[in-house]
N, C-alpha and C positions, 0 to 999 in steps of 0.2 A: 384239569383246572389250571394245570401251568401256558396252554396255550394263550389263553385269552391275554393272560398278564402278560405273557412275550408282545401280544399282539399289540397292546394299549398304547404301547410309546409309540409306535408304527403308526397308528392312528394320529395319535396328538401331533406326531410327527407332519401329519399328510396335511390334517387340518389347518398348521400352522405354516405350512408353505401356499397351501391355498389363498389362507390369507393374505398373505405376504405381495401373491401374484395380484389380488384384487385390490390391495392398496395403492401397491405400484402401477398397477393402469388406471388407479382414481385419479391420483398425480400427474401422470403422462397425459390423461387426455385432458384433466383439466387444464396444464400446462399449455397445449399444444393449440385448445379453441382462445385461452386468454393473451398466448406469446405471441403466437405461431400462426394463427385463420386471419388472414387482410392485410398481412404485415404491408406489403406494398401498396396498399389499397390511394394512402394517400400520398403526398411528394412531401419531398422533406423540409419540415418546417423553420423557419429560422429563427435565431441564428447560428444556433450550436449544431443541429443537424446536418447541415449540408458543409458549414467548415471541414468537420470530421470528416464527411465524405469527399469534399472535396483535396483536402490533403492529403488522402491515401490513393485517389486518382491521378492525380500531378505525382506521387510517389511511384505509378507505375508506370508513368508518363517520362521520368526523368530519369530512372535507376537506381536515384538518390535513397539509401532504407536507412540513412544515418539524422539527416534534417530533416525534420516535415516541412513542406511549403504551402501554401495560401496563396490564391492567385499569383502564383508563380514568387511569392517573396516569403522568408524562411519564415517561420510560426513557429512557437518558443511557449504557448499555453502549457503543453501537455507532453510528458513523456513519450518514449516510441510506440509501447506495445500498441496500443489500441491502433494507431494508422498501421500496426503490422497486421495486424488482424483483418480490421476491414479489407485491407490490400489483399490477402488469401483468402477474404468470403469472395473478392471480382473474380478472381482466376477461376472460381469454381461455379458462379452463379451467373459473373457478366455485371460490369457496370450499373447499380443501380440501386432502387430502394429497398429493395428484400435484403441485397448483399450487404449494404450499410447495416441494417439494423439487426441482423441476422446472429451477430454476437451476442447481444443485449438479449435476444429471446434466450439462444442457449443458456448463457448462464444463470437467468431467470430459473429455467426448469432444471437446472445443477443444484440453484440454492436450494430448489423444492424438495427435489430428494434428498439433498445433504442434511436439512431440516432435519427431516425424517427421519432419517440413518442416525444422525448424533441423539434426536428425540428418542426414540425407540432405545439407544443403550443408555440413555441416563433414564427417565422417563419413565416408558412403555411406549407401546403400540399405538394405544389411544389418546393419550396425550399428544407424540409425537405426528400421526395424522390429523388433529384439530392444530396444532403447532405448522404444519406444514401447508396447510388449507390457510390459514389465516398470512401467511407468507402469501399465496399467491392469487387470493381473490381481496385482493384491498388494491385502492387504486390507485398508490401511490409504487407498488410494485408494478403493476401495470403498465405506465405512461411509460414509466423507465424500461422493462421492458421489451416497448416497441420503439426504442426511442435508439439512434446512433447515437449516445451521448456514452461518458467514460464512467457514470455513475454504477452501472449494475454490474460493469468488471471489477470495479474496486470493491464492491459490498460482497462480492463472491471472493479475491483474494483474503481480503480482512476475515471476511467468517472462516474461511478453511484454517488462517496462524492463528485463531484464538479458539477454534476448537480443538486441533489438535493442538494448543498449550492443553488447556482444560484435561485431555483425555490425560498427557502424559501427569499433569500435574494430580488426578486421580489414582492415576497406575501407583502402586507400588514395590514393584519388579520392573523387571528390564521386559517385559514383552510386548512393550509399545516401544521397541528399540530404534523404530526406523522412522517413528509419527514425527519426532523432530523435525527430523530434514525435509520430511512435505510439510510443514510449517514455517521452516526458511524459504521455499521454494514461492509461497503461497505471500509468502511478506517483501517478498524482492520481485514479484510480478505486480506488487502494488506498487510499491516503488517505481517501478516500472509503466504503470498505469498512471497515478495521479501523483510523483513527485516523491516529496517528504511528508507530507501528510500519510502517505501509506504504512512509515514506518511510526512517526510520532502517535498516531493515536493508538494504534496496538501495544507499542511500548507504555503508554499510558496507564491502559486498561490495566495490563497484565501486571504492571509496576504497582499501582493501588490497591488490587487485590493482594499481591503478596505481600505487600505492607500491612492490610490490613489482618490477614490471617497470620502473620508472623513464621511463615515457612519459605522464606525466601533463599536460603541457602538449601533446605533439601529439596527444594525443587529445582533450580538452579544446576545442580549439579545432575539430575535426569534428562534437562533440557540439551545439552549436548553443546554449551553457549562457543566454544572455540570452534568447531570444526563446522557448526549451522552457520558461524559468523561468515566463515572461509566460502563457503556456498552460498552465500547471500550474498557476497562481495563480488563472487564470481560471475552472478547470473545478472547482479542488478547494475554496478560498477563501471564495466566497461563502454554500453552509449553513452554514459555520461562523458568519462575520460574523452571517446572520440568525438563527440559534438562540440565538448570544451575546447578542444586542439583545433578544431576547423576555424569555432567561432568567438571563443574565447570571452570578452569580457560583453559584447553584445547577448552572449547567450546567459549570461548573467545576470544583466541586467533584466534582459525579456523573462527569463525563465525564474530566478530566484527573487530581483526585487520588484517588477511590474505584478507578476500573476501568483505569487506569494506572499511575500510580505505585505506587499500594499493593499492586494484583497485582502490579507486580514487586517491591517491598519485603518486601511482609508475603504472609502467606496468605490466602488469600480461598476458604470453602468448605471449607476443611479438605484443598483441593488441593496435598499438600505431597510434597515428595520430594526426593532427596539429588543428590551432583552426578553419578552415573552414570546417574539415572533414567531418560535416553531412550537408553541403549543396546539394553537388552531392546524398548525401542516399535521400533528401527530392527529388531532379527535378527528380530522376528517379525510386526509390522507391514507389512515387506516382504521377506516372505520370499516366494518360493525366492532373490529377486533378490538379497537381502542376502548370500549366497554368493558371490557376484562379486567384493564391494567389497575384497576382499584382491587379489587378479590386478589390480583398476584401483588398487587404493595403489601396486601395485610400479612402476605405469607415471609415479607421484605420485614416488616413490622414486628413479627412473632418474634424474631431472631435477633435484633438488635441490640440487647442486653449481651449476646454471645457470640458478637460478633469473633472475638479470640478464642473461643472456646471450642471445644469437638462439633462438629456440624454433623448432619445424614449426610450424604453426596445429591441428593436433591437438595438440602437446606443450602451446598455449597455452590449448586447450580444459582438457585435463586441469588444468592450474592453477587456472582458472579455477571450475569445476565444486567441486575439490575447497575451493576458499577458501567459495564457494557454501554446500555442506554445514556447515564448519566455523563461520562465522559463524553461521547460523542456528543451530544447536545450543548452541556456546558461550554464545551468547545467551541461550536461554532457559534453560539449565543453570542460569544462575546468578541466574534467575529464582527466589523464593521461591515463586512460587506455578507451578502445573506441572501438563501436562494432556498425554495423548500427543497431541493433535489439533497444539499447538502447532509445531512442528517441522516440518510436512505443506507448508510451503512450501519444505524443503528434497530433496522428493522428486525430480520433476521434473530436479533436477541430480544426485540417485542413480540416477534411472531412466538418464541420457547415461553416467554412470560403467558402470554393467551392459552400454551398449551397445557402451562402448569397447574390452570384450575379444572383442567378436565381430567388430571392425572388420580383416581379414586383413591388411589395408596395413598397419595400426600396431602386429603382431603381432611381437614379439620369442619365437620358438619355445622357444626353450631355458626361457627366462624362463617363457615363460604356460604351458608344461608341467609347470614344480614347481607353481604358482601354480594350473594346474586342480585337481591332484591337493589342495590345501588348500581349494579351492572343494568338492570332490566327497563330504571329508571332512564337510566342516563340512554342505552342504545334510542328506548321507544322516546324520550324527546328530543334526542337527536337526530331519527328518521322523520317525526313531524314537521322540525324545522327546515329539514331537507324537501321534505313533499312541499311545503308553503314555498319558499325559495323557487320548486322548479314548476310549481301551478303558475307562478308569476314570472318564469323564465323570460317567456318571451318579451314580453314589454319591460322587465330591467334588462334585458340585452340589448335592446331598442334605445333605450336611455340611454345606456352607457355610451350604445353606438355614435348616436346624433352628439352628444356632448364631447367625443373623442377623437372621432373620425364619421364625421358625418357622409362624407363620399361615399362609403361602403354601404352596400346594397342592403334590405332588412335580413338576418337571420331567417331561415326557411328549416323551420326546426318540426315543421308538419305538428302529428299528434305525439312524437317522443316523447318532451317533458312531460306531460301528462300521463301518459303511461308508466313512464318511471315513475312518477310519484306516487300512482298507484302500487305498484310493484314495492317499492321500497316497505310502504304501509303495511301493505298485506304479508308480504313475504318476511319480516321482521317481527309483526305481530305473531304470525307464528310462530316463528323460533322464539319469543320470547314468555309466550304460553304452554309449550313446548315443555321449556324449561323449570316452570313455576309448577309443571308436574312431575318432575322429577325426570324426565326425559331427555337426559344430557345429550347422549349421543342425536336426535330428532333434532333437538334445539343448534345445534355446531352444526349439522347438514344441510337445517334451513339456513340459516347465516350464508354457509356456501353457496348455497343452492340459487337465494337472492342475488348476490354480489355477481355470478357466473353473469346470468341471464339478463341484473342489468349494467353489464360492462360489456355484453354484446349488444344490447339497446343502444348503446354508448356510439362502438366501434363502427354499428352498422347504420346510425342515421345522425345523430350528434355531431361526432368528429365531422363526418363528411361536409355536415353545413359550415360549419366552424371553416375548415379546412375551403370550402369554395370560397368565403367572402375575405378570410385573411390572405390566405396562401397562393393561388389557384393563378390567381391574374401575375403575377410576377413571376411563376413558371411559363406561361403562356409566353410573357417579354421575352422571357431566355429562349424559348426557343423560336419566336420570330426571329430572335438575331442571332441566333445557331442556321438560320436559314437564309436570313437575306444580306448577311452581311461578309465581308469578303477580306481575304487576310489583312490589305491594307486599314480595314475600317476598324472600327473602336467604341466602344461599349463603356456608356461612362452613369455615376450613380450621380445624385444632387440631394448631399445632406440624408444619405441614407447608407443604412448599411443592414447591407440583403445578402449573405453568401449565397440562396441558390441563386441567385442570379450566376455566378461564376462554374457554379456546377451546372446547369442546366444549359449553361450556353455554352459551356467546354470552349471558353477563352477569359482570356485577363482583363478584369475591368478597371478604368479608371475612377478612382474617387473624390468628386470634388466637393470638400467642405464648402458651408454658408461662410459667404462673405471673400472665398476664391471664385468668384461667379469669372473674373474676367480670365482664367483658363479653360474656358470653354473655348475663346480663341485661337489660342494655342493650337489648341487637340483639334479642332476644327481645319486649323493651316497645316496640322501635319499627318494628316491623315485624311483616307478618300473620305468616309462617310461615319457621322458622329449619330451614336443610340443614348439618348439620354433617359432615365427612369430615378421619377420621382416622384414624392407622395404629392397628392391631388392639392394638399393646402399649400405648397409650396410654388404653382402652377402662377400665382401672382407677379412672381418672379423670374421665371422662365420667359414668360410674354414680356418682360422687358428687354430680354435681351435678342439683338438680332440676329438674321440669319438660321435660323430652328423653326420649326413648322410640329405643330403637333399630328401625332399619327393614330393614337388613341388611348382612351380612357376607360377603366374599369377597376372595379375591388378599391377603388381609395389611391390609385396609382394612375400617372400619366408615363406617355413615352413619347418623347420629343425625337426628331430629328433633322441633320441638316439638310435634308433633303422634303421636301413634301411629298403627300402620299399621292399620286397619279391620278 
């Protein structure tokens, strides 16, 4: 009789790494078809794409790893790390679009499993894999994703310093002795990523929670605050000091009051928007997930009376989590200047809220029964409205086109929308009937299951159109004048502003604003042969001036030059 019993935990044992292995390759591959399959498929789109990329090209082009530069003049946006990076995906890939965006996937599939990993110790299992799925089949994790932009390293530093505060601020004993200092490490590679913003919002978070819970000195004192400082200061500290030294109050201005202060002051780009701007980015950016977020308020709602009082360690999560979203949001709401990408650091603690109603331990029935049936409501009229939207795709993309940029050829979007809209309907209606039978785990697989299938409907015929009629023809320019133009000559923009042209054509363009029409001259007398590239509706103007010959036209773009075409 004593065998068997010896033998049980062996078992549960076996079972429970089996698991473990087949959750982990749900993640991996789902990660790998949504990050990772096409990354290079299309060229990098602008404007933020190909700057990034082309900064850390000119970075390996100059030697310079302390300035970034832009068409050969310093750039002062964005901290070092991210041009470090890309510059160590060329070395190892080779110049180009996979390397560019090749960060933005990893840390995509870090945040997935780190989901997971934090999910599964607060959580469970099950929560923590619907928490982790709803991270990276929504499409606002997605874009970013495949995107060289700075957004999905900052949202991966940020979650690493506030989860391990979290864990320490759980612990009780010293055997999270060392989570500290990957917490300093993880808030001064933000810093390092997108500025002071990396450190102000985390300080935020963490500061409102212990406020609100009234344990700010005993936690404080497990955080290890003198010696994480010293390490923080170490790792993040010193570019700043040597970029200050080089460039001093230029870099001050560029870096602290253009792309700081004033983007949150003023507008910059014409990026503007009111103070509900990022609700529609949340219901639709992450959707199906955004369905949830009512069932995990109620659990926000249960506890509000005791907010200072004894918590579970899930009641403390849910506090926590939801202070998480709110700051970030709040935050940049009240930002004058506004972009949906902005906010993408408060996903990761939406994706733990989504995971929290699949969590059966901390399931109040009565409760998440009305609270499904407002989730069930809101997904299936939000997928209808979605299906309507893209049955009519084509002819409002047609409108929009002709009323915008009428130059641009029609969208060629074949039978996609249409398909997706079917897809959406059908693969939604299940999971939402699924659910209404009590079929939790069904109901969360179709969710993924839809989102996987149509974000590769997306990747494989969508984007591509998108991508030929916006993008496509302005790479084409760059690299006629990667090809025909010769050191003397000169590559110049009219009232636009394209960075891949400067990556694409690997030389330095000149930019001539509206109403500098007569330095065309100039550039003309001082150099053998001038490439001019402008949008099509500007072309009115161009033919006034002489000496330029057009050479051709396509995508909404012309390209002039002073020479005619033979």
């Amino acid at each position: 009789m004593g065998a068997p019993e010896k033998a049980t935990p062996a078992v549960t044992g076996s079972r429970r790494w089996i698991r473990e292995v087949a959750v982990t390759a749900l993640l991996l591959g789902t990660s790998f078809l949504l990050f990772f399959y096409r990354l290079d498929s299309l060229s990098l789109f602008d404007a933020d794409e190909p700057a990034y990329a082309e900064a850390a090209r000119e970075m390996l082009l100059s030697g310079d790893w302390i300035t970034p530069h832009f068409n050969f003049q310093p750039r002062f946006d964005k901290p070092i790390l991210f041009y470090w990076l890309i510059a160590l995906a060329y070395t190892w890939f080779g110049i180009g679009e996979y390397a560019a965006r090749f960060w933005s996937a990893v840390f995509a599939t870090g945040l997935t499993l780190s989901i997971y990993l934090f999910g599964r110790q607060q959580l469970g299992r099950r929560a923590a894999t619907i928490a982790a799925l709803a991270f990276a089949t929504n499409v606002g994790t997605v874009v970013l994703a495949r995107a060289a932009v700075t957004d999905m390293t900052l949202a991966f530093c940020m979650t690493w310093t506030l989860f391990c505060f979290f864990d320490v601020y759980l612990a009780a004993d010293k055997t999270h002795a060392r989570l500290p200092f990957a917490g300093y490490v993880a808030l001064a590679c933000a810093v390092l990523t997108k500025g002071p913003i990396g450190l102000v919002l985390p300080g935020l978070i963490v500061g409102l929670f212990l406020a609100i819970r009234g344990k700010g000195l005993a936690t404080l004192s497990r955080l290890r605050l003198l010696p994480g400082l010293v390490l923080f200061g170490v790792i993040a500290l010193p570019w700043y000091v040597l970029v200050l030294r080089e460039h001093g109050g230029a870099f001050i201005q560029g870096f602290f009051v253009q792309h700081h202060l004033n983007r949150y002051l003023g507008v910059i780009s014409g990026h503007v928007g009111g103070l509900l701007y990022f609700l529609p980015v949340i219901v639709l950016g992450f959707f199906p997930w955004s369905g949830t977020l009512a069932n995990a308020f109620s659990r926000l709602w249960a506890i509000r009376g005791r907010l200072r009082a004894e918590l579970t360690g899930r009641q403390e999560l849910v506090l926590f989590l939801w202070l998480w979203c709110g700051v970030v949001i709040v935050f940049f709401s009240l930002s004058r200047t506004k972009l949906p990408s902005y906010i993408f650091p408060a996903v990761p603690a939406l994706a733990l809220l989504a995971g929290t109603t699949g969590d059966a331990v901390y399931d109040v029935r009565q409760r998440d029964k009305r609270w499904a049936g407002v989730c069930d409501w809101f997904v299936g009229g939000t997928a209808c409205a979605l299906a309507a939207v893209l049955l009519f795709m084509p002819s409002i993309a047609d409108r929009i086109r002709v009323r915008a940029a009428p130059d641009i050829p029609p969208f060629d979007f074949g039978f996609a929308p249409y398909v997706l809209a079917v897809l959406l309907l059908v693969g939604l209606a299940f999971a939402i009937t699924a659910r209404r039978r009590g079929q939790e785990n069904t109901a969360a697989a179709g969710m993924a299951v839809t989102m996987v299938l149509s974000i590769m409907l997306v990747v494989h015929r969508i984007a591509p159109a998108v991508h030929e009629r916006l993008q496509s023809s302005l790479r084409d320019f760059a690299l006629l004048a990667r090809q025909e133009l010769g050191p003397a000559d000169l590559l110049a923009t009219y009232d636009l502003n394209v960075p891949s042209l400067v990556f694409y054509s690997e030389r330095s363009i000149a930019v001539i604003r509206k109403g500098e029409e007569a330095e065309f001259g100039r550039l003309a007398a001082a150099h053998g042969r001038l490439f001019i590239v402008a949008k099509a509706a500007a072309e009115t103007r161009l033919r006034e001036m002489s000496d330029i010959f057009p050479l051709d036209r396509r995508g909404g773009y012309v390209l002039y030059s002073t020479r005619s075409a033979p």
